[in-house]
N, CA, C and O atoms as a Tripos MOL2 file, in Angstrom:
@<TRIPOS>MOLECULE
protein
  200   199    50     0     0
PROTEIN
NO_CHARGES

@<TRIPOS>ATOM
      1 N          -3.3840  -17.4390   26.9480 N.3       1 UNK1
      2 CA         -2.7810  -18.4840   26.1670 C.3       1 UNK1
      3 C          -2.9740  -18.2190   24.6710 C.2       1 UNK1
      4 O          -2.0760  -18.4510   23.8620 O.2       1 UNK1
      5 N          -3.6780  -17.9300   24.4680 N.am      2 UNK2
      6 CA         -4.6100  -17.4420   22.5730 C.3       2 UNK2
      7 C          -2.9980  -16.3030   22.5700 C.2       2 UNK2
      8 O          -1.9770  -16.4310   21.8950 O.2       2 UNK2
      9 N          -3.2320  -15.6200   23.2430 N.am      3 UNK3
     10 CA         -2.6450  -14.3120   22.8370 C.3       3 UNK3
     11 C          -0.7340  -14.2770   22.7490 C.2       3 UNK3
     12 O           0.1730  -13.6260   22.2290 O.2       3 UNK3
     13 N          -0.9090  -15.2130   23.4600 N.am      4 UNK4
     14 CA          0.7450  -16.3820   23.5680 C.3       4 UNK4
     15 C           0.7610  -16.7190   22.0150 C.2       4 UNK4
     16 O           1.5430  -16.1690   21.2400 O.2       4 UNK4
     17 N           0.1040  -17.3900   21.7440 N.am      5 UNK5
     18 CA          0.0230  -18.0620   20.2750 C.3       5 UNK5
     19 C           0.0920  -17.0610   19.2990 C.2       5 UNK5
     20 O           0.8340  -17.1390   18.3200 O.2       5 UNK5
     21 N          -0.7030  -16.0650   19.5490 N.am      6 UNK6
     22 CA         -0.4120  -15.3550   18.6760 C.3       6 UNK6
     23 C           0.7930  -14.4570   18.1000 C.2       6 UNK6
     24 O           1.2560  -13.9980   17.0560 O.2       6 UNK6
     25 N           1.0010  -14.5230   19.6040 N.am      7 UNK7
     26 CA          2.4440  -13.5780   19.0780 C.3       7 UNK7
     27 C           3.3040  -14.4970   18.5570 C.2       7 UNK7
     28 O           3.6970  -14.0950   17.4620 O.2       7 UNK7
     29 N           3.7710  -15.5540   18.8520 N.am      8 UNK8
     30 CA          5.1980  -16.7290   18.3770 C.3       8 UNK8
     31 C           4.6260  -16.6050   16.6010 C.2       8 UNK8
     32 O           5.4550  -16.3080   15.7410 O.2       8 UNK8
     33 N           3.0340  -16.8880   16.1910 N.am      9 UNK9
     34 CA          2.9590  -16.7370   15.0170 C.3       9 UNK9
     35 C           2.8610  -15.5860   14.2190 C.2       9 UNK9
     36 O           2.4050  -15.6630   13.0780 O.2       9 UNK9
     37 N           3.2740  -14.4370   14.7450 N.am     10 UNK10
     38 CA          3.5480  -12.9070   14.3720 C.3      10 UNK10
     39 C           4.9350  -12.7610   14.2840 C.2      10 UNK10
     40 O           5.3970  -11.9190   13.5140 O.2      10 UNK10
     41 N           5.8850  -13.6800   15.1750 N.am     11 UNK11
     42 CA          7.1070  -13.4540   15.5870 C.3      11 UNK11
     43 C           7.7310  -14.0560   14.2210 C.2      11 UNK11
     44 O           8.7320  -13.5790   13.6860 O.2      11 UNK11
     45 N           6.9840  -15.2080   13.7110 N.am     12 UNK12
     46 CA          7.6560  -16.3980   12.6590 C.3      12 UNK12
     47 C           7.5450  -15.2240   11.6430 C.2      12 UNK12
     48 O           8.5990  -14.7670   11.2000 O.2      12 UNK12
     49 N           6.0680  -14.5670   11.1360 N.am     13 UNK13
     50 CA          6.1760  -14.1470    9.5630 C.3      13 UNK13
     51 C           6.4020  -12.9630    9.7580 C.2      13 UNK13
     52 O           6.1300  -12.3070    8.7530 O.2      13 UNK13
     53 N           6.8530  -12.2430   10.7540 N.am     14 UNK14
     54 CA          7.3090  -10.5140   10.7760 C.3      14 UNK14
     55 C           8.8060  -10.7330   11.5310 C.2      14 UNK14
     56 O           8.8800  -10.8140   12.7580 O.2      14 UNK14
     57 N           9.8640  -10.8110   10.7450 N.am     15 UNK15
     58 CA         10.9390  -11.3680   11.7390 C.3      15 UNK15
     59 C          11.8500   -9.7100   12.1250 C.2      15 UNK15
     60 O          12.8760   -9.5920   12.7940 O.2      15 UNK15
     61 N          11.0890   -8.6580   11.4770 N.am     16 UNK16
     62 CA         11.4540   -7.0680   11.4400 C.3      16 UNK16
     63 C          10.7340   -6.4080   11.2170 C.2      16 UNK16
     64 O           9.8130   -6.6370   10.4330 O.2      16 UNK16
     65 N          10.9280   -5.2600   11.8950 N.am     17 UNK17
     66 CA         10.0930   -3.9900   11.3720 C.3      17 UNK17
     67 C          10.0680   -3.5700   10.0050 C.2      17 UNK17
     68 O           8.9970   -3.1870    9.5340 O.2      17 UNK17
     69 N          11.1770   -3.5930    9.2550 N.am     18 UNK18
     70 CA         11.5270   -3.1560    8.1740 C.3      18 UNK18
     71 C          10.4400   -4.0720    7.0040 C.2      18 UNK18
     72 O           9.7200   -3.4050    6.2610 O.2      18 UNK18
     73 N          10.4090   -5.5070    6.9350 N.am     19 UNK19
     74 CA          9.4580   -6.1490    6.7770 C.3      19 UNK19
     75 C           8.1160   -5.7070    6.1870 C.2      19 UNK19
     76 O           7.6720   -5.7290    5.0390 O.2      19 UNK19
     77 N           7.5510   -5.2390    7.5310 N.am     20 UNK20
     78 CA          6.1480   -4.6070    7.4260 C.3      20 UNK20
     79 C           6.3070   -3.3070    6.6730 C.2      20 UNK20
     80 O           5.5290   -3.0670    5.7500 O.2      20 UNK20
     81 N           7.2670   -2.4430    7.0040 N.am     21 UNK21
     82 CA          6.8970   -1.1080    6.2410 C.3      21 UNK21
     83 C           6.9730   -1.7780    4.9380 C.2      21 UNK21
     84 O           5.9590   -1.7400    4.2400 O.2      21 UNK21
     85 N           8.2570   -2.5290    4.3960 N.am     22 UNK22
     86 CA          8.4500   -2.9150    2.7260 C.3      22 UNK22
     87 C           7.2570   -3.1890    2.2600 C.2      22 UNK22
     88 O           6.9020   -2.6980    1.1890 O.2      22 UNK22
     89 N           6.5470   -3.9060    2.8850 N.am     23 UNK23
     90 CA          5.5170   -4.6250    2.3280 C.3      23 UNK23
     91 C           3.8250   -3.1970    2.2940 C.2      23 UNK23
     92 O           2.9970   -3.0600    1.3940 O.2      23 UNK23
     93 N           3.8900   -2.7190    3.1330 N.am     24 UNK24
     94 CA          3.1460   -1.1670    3.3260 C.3      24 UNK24
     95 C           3.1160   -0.2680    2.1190 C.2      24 UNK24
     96 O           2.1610    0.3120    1.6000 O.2      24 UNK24
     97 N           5.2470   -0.3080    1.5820 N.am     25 UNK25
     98 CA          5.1370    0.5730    0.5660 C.3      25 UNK25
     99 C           4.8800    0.3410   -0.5000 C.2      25 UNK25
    100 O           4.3020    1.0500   -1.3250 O.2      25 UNK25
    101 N           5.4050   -0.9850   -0.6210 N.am     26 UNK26
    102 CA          5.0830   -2.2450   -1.6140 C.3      26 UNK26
    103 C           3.4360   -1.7900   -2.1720 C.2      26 UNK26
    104 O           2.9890   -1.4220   -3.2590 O.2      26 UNK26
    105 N           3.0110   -1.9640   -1.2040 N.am     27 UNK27
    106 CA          1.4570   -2.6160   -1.6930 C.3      27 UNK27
    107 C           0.9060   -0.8600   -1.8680 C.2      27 UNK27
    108 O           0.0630   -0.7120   -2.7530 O.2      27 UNK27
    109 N           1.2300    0.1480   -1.2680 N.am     28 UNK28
    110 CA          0.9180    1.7770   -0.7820 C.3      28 UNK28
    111 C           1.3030    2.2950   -2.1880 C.2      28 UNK28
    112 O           0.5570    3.0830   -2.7690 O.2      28 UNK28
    113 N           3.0390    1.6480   -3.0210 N.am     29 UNK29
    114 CA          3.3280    2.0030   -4.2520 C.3      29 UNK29
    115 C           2.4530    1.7560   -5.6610 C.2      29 UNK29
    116 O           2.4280    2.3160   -6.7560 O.2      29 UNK29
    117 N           1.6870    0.5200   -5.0020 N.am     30 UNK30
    118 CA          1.4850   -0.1110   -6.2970 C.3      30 UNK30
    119 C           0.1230    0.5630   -6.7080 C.2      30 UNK30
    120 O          -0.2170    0.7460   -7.8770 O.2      30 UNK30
    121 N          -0.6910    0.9450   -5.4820 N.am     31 UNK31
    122 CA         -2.0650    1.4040   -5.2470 C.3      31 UNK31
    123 C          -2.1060    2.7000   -6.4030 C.2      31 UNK31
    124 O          -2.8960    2.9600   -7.3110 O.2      31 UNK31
    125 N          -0.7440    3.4310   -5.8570 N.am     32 UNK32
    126 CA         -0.6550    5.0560   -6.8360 C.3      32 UNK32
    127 C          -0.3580    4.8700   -8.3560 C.2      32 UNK32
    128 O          -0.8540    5.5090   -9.2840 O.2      32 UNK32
    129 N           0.3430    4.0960   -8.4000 N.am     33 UNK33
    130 CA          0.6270    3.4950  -10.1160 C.3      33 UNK33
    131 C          -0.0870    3.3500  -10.9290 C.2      33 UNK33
    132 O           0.0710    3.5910  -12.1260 O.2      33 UNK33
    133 N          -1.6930    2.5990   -9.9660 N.am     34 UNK34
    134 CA         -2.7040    2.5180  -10.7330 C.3      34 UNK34
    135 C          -3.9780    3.7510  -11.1090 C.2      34 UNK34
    136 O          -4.8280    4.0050  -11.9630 O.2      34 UNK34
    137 N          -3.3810    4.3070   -9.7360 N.am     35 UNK35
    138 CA         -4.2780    5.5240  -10.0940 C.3      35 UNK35
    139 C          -3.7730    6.4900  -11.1700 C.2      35 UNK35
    140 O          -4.4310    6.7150  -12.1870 O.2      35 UNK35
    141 N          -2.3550    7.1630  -10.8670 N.am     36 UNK36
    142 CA         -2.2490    7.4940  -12.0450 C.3      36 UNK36
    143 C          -2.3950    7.2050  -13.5240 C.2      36 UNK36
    144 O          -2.5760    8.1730  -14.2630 O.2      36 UNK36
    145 N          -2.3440    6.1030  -13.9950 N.am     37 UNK37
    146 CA         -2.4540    5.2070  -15.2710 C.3      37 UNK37
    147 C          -4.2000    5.5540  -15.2220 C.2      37 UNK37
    148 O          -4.8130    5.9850  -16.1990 O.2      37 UNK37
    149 N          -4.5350    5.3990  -14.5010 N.am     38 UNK38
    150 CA         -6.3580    5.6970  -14.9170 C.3      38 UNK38
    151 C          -6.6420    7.1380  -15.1690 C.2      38 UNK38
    152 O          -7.5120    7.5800  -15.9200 O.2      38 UNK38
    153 N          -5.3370    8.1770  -14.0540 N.am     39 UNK39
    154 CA         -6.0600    9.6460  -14.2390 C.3      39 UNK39
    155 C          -5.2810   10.1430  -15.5820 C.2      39 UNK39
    156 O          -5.8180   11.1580  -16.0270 O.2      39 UNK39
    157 N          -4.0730    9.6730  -16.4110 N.am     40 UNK40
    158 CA         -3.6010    9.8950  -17.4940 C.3      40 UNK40
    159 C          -4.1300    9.1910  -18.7240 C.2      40 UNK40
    160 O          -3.7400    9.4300  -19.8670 O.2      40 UNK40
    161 N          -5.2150    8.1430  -18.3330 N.am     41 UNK41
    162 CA         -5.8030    7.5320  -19.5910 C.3      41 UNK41
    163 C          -6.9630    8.8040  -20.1420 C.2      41 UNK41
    164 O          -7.1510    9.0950  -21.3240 O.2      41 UNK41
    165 N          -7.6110    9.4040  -19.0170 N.am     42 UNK42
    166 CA         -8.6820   10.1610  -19.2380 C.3      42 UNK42
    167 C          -8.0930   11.1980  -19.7620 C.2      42 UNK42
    168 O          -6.9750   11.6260  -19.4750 O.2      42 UNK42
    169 N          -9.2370   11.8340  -20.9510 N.am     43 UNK43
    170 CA         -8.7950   13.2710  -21.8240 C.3      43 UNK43
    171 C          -9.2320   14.0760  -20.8960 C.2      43 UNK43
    172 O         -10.0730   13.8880  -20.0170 O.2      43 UNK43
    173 N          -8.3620   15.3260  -21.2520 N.am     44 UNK44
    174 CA         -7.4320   16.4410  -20.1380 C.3      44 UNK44
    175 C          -9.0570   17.0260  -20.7030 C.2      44 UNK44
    176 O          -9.6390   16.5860  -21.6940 O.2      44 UNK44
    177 N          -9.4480   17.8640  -19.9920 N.am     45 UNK45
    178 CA        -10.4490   18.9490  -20.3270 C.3      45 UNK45
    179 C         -10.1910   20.4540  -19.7240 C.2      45 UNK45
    180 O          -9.5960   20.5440  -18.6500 O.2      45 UNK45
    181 N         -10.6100   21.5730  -20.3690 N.am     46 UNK46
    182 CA         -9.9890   22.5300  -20.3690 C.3      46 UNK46
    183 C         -11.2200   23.0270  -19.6500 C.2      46 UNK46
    184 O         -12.3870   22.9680  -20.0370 O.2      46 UNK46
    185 N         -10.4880   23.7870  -17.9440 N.am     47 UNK47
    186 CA        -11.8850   24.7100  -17.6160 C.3      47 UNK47
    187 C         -11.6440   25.7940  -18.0000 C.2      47 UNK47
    188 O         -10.6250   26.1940  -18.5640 O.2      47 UNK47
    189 N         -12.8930   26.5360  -17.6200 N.am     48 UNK48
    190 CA        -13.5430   27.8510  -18.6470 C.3      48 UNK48
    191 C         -12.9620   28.8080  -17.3420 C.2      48 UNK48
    192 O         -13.3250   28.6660  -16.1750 O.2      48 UNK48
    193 N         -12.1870   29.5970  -17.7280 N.am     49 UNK49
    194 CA        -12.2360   30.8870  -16.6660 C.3      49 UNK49
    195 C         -13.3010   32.2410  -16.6060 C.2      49 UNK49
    196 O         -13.6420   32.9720  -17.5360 O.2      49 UNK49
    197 N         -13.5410   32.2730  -15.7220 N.am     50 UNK50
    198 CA        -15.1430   33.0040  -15.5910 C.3      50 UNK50
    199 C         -13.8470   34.9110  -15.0160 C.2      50 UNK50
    200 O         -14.4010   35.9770  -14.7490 O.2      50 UNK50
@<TRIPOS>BOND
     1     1     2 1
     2     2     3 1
     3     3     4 2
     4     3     5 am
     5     5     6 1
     6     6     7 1
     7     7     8 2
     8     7     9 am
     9     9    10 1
    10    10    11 1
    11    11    12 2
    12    11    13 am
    13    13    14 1
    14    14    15 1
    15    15    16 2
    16    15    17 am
    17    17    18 1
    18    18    19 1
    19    19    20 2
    20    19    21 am
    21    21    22 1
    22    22    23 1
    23    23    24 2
    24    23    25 am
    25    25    26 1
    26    26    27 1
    27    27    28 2
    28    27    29 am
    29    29    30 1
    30    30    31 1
    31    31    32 2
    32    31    33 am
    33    33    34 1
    34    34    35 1
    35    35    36 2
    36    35    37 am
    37    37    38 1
    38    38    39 1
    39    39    40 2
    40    39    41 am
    41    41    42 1
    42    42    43 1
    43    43    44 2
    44    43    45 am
    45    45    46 1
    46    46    47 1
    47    47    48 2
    48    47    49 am
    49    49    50 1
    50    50    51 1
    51    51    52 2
    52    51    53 am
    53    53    54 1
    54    54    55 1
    55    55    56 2
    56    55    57 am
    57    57    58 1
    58    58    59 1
    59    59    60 2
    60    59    61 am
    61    61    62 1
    62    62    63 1
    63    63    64 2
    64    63    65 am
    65    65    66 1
    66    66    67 1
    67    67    68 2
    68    67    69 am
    69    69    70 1
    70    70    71 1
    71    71    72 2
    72    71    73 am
    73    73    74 1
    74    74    75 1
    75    75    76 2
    76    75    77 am
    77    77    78 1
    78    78    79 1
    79    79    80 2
    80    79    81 am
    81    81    82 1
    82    82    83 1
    83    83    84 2
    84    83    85 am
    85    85    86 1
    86    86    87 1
    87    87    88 2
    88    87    89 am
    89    89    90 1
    90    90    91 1
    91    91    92 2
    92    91    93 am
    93    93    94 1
    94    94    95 1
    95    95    96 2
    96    95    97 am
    97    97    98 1
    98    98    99 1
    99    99   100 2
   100    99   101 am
   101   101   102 1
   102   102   103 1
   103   103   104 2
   104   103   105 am
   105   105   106 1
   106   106   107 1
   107   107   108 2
   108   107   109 am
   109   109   110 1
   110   110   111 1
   111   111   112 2
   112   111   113 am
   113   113   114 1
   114   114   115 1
   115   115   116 2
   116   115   117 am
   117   117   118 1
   118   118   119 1
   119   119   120 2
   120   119   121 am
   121   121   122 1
   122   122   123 1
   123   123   124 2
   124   123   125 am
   125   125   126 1
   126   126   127 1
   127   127   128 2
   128   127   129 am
   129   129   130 1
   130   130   131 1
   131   131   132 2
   132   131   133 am
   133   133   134 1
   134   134   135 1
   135   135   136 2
   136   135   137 am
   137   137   138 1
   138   138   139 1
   139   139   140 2
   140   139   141 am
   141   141   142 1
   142   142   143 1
   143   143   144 2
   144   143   145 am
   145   145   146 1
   146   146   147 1
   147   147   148 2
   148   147   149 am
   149   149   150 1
   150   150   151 1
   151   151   152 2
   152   151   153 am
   153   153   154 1
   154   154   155 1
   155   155   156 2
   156   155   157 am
   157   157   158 1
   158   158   159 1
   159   159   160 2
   160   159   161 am
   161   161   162 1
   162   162   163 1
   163   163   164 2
   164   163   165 am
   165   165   166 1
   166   166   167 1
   167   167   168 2
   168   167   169 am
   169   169   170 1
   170   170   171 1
   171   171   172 2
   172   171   173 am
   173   173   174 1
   174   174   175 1
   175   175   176 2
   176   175   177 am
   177   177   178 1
   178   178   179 1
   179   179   180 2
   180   179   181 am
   181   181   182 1
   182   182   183 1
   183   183   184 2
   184   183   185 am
   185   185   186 1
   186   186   187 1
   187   187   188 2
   188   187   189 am
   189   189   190 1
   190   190   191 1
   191   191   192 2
   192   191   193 am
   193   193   194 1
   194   194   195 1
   195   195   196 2
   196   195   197 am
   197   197   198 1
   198   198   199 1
   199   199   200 2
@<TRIPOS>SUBSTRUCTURE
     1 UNK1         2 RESIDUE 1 A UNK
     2 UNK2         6 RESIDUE 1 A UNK
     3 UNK3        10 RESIDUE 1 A UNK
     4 UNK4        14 RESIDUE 1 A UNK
     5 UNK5        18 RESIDUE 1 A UNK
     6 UNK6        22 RESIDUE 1 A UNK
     7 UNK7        26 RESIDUE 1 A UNK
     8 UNK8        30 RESIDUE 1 A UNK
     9 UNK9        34 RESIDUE 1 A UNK
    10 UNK10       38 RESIDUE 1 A UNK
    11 UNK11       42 RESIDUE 1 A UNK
    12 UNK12       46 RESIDUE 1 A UNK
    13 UNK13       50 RESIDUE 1 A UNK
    14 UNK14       54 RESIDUE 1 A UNK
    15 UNK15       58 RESIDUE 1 A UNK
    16 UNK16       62 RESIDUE 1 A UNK
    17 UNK17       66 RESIDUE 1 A UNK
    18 UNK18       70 RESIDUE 1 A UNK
    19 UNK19       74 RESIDUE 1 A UNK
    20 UNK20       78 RESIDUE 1 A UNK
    21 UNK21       82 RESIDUE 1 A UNK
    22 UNK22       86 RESIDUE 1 A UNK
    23 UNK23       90 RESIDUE 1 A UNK
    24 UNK24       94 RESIDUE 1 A UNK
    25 UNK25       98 RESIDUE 1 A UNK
    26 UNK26      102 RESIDUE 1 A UNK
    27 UNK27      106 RESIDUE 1 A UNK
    28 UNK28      110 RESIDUE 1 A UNK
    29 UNK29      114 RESIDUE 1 A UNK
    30 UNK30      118 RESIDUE 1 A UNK
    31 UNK31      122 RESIDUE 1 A UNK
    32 UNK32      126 RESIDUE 1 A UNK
    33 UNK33      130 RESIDUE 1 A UNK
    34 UNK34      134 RESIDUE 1 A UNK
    35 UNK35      138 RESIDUE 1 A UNK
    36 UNK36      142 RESIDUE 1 A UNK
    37 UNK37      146 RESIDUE 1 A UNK
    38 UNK38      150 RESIDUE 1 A UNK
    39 UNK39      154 RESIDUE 1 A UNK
    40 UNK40      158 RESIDUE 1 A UNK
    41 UNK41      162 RESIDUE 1 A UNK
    42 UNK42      166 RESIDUE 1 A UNK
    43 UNK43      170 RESIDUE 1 A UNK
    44 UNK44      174 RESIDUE 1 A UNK
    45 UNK45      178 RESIDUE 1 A UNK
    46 UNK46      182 RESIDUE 1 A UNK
    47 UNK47      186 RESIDUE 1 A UNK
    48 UNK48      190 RESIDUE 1 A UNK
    49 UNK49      194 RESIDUE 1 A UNK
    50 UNK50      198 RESIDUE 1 A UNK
């Protein structure tokens, strides 16, 4: 019965697959945006070739 419930309230806020990925890349896009902006704030340093 729990597991009944659960699905009708999975069924209401995921009404597609497409849905979940948007929201995956959504949130997957936003993650890299920030990383880059942090790894382009930092000064470039030059390694030494041996």
């Amino acid at each position: 019965m729990v597991v009944a419930k659960m699905k009708l309230k999975l069924k209401k806020k995921w009404t597609t697959g497409e849905t979940a990925l948007k929201r995956f890349n959504t949130g997957f896009l936003k993650h890299t945006d920030k990383r880059q902006i942090r790894n382009s704030s930092q000064p470039q340093v030059a390694k030494k070739r041996n």
